[in-house]
Wavefront OBJ file of the C-alpha trace (Angstrom):
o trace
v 139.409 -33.847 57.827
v 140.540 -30.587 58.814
v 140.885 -28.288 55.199
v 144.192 -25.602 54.843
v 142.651 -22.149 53.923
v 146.080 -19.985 52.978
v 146.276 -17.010 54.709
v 147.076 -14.976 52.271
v 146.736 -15.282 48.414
v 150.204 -14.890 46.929
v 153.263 -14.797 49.194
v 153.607 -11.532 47.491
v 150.764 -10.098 49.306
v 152.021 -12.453 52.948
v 155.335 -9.837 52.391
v 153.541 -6.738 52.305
v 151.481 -7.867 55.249
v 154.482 -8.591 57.214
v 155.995 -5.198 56.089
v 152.998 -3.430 56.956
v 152.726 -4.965 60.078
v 156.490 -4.279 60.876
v 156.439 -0.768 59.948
v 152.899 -0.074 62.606
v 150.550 0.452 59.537
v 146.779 -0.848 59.633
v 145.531 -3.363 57.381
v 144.139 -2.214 53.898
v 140.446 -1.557 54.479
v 137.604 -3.430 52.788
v 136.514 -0.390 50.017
v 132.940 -1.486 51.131
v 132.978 -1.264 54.451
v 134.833 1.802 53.680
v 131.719 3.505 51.743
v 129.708 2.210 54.674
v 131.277 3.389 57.538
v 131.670 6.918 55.723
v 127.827 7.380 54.474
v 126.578 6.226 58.532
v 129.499 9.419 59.653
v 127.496 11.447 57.188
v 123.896 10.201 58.897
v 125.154 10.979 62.177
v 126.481 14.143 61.936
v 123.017 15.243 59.663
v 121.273 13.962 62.829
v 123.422 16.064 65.135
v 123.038 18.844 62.976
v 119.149 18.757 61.667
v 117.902 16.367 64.079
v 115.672 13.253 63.173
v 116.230 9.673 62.299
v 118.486 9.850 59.223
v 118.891 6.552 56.715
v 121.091 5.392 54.424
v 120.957 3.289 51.211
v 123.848 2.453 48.928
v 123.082 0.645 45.620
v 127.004 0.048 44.723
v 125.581 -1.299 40.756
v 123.997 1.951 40.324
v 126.606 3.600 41.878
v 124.246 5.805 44.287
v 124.610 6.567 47.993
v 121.568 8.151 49.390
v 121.340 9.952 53.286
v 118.290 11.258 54.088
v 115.682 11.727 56.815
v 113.520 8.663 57.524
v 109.662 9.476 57.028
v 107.510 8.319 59.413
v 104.182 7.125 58.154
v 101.410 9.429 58.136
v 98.324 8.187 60.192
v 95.042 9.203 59.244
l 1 2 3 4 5 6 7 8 9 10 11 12 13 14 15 16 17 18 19 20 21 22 23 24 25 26 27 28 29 30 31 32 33 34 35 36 37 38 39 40 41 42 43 44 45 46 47 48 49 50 51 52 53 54 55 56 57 58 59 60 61 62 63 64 65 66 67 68 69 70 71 72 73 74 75 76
């Protein structure tokens, strides 16, 4: 049996979809992938910029977004 999975939550929000679509506006971003996309642009350009291998960790219950160079391991 094949399950229905609405679309949209409310027909509230199916309206503002179809208005947003109508009117050439993108879809509302995910605020994750938002924070994501935005701390790799900040990598990348510290890599163009300082060179190296830059990484990035977000901890979204601490509320901390860290960029920094990665470290290679030291061989002795």
């Amino acid at each position: 049996m094949i399950e229905y999975q609405p679309r949209y939550q409310t027909r509230t929000d199916e309206i503002v979809a179809e208005l947003r679509k109508a009117a050439g506006a993108a879809a509302p971003l995910d605020p994750m992938m938002v924070i994501k996309r935005k701390a790799a642009e900040i990598a990348t350009a510290m890599a163009l910029v300082h060179g190296g291998d830059w990484r990035v960790e977000i901890d979204h219950q601490v509320g901390f977004v860290l960029v920094a160079p990665r470290v290679q391991p030291q061989k002795f």
